[in-house]
N, C-alpha and C positions, 0 to 999 in steps of 0.2 A: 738120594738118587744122583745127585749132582746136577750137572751141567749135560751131561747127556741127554736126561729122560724128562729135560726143560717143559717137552709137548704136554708132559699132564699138567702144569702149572695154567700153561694157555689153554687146554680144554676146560680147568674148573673154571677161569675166569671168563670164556667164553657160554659156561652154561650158566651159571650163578648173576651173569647179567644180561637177561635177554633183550631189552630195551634200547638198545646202542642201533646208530645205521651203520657202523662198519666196526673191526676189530682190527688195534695196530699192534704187531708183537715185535721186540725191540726190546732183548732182556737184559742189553748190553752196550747199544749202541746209543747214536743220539740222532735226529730227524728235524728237517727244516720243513721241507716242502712233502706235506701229507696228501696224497690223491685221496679219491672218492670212490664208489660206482662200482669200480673194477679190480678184482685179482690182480695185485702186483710183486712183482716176485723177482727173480734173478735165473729166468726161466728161459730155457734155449729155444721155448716155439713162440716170445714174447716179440709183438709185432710194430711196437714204438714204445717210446719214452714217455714218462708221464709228464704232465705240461707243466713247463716253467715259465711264470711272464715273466719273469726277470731274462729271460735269456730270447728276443725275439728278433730277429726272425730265428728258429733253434736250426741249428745243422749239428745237432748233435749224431751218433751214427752209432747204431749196436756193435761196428768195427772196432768201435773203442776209442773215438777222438773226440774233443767239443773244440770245436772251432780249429779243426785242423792241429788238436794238440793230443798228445797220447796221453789217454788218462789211464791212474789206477783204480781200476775197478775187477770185482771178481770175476771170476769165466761163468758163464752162464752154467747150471747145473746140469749133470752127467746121467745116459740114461744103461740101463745097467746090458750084459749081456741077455739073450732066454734062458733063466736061472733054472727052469725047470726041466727043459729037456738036456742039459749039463750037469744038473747037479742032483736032483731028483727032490723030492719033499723031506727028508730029515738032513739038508746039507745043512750044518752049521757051523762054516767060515761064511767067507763075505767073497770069494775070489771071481765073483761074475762081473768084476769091474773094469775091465780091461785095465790097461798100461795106467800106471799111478794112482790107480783106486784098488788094487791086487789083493790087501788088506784091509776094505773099507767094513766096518768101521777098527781105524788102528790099534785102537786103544784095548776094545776089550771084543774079538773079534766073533762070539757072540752074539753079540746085539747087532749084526750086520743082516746082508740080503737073505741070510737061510734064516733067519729068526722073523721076517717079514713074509715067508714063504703061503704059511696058511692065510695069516691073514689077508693076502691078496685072494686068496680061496674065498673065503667069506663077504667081502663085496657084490653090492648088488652086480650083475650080467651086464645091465646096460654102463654100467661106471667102466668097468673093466673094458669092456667095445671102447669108451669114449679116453681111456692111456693107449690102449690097443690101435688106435686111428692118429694117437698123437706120435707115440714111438715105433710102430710098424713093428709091435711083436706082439705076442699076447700073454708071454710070460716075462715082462721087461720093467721095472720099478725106474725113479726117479728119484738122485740125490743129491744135494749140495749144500751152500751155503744156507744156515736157517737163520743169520743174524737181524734177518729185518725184513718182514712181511704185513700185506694189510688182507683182510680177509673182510668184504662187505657182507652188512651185514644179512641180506635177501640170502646169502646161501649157509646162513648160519646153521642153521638145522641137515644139512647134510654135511656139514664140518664135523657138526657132533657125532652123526650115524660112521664114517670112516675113519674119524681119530679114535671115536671110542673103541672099536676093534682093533686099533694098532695097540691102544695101552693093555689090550690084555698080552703081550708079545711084551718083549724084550728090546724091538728092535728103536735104531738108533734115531734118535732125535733127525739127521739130518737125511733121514730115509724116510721117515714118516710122516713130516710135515711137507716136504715137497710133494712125496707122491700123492699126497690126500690133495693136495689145492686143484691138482691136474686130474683126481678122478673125478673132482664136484664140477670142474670148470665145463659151465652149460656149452651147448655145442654151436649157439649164437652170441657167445661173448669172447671175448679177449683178456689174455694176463698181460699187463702192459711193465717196462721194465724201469726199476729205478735207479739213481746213477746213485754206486754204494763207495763212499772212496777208503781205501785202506791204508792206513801208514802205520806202521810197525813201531819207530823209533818216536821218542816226543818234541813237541807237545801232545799231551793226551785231552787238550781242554779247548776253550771256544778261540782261544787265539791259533789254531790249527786253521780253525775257517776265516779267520778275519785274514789270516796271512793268505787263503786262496783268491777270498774276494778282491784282494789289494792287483793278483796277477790278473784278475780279468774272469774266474772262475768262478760260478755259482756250484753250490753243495746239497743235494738231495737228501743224503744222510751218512754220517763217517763212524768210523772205525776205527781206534774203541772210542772210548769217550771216560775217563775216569773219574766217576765222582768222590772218589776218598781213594783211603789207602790201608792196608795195615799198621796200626801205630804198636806204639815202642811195647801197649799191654800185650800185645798180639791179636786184639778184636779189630775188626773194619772201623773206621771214624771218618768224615763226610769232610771235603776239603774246604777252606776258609772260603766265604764269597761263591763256592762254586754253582750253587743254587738261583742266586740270584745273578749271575755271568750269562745263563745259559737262559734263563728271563730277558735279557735286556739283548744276546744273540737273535732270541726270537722274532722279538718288535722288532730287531731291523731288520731279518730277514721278511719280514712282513710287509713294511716300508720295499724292500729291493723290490718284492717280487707284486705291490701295490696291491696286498690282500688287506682286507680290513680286518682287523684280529677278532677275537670273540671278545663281548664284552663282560666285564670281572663282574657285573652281578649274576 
């Protein structure tokens, strides 16, 4: 399935282990500072930052600065046009995304908003009321980045009732795990947002964050993070030390931010 249809790897692992108090998905990235409690997301009704002690007093700002600096971080996720009085129930492109989502999803335009169309049908009434009160439509879906989310585990069982409805669809990884978080999200909690930094060019590895920490900048969780490569057979093989690097990252990010690590028994 690829990289697109990522969501059913995290629903079988989210039902196959019911035991956990929260679920971190992260199929690509790497993570410092994991919250708790709370839906955190990269979500545009997301109403603070999740807590860093390493960074106190925080003046960090959903405008986009920590400490009066501009940081790189993604845009918060996009919420779509009313696909359905636009485009009707068998539209299948994706063009209800206004200006630079026109194609959403690019690749295979398919598995976009009109392949999500029933499945919004199929949702419980009162879920649908609760995207409906967040985005002021009632035919309006929610898309963005899906590289790094936490999902507690108290709403686990209605994660499974609205993803499992999305895999019988088509539609795209970064349509279906957003809109699902915001249709579970109770109507007395909060998704709070986390600082996701992206760099393109490399380093791909832990001396990305040590070179931040050196400017004064704590790291939430970055973008990519490469643990191997393709070698010369053409299989993936896992890079020298990187294992143990992103170990000894940890402890000190533990140490910064004066969390006591879990202990190895």
């Amino acid at each position: 399935m690829g990289g697109r249809m990522a969501h059913h790897m995290f629903y079988t692992a989210v039902k196959d282990y019911p035991c956990y108090a929260g679920y971190l998905w992260a199929p690509f990235d790497a993570l410092l500072n994991v919250p708790q409690d709370h839906i955190w997301y990269h979500s545009p009704f997301a109403t603070r930052f999740i807590p860093n002690p390493a960074q106190t007093p925080s003046n960090r700002t959903l405008e986009g600065t920590v400490d009066q600096i501009p940081v790189k971080r993604p845009p918060a996720a996009l919420i779509s046009d009313d696909f359905k009085t636009k485009y009707g129930r068998y539209e299948k492109t994706s063009r209800a995304w206004g200006v630079g989502w026109d194609y959403w999803w690019w690749g295979e335009k398919h598995m976009g908003v009109g392949a999500c169309y029933n499945y919004y049908l199929w949702q419980p009434q009162h879920m649908r009321d609760r995207l409906e009160g967040l985005t002021g439509g009632e035919y309006r879906l929610i898309g963005g980045s899906s590289d790094t989310m936490y999902l507690p585990g108290h709403l686990r069982a209605d994660f499974l009732d609205v993803l499992g409805t999305f895999l019988r669809t088509e539609c795209f990884l970064e349509i279906a795990l957003p809109t699902t978080l915001h249709m579970i999200l109770p109507v007395d909690e909060e998704i709070v947002w986390v600082d996701h930094w992206w760099k393109n060019p490399p380093p791909w590895n832990t001396t990305y964050v040590r070179d931040l920490w050196a400017q004064g900048y704590e790291v939430d969780s970055f973008h990519s993070f490469h643990w191997g490569n393709i070698q010369a057979d053409g299989f993936f093989g896992p890079n020298k030390n990187t294992v143990q690097d992103m170990k000894t990252l940890l402890a000190d990010s533990f140490a910064r931010q004066r969390i006591v690590p879990p202990s190895s028994d």
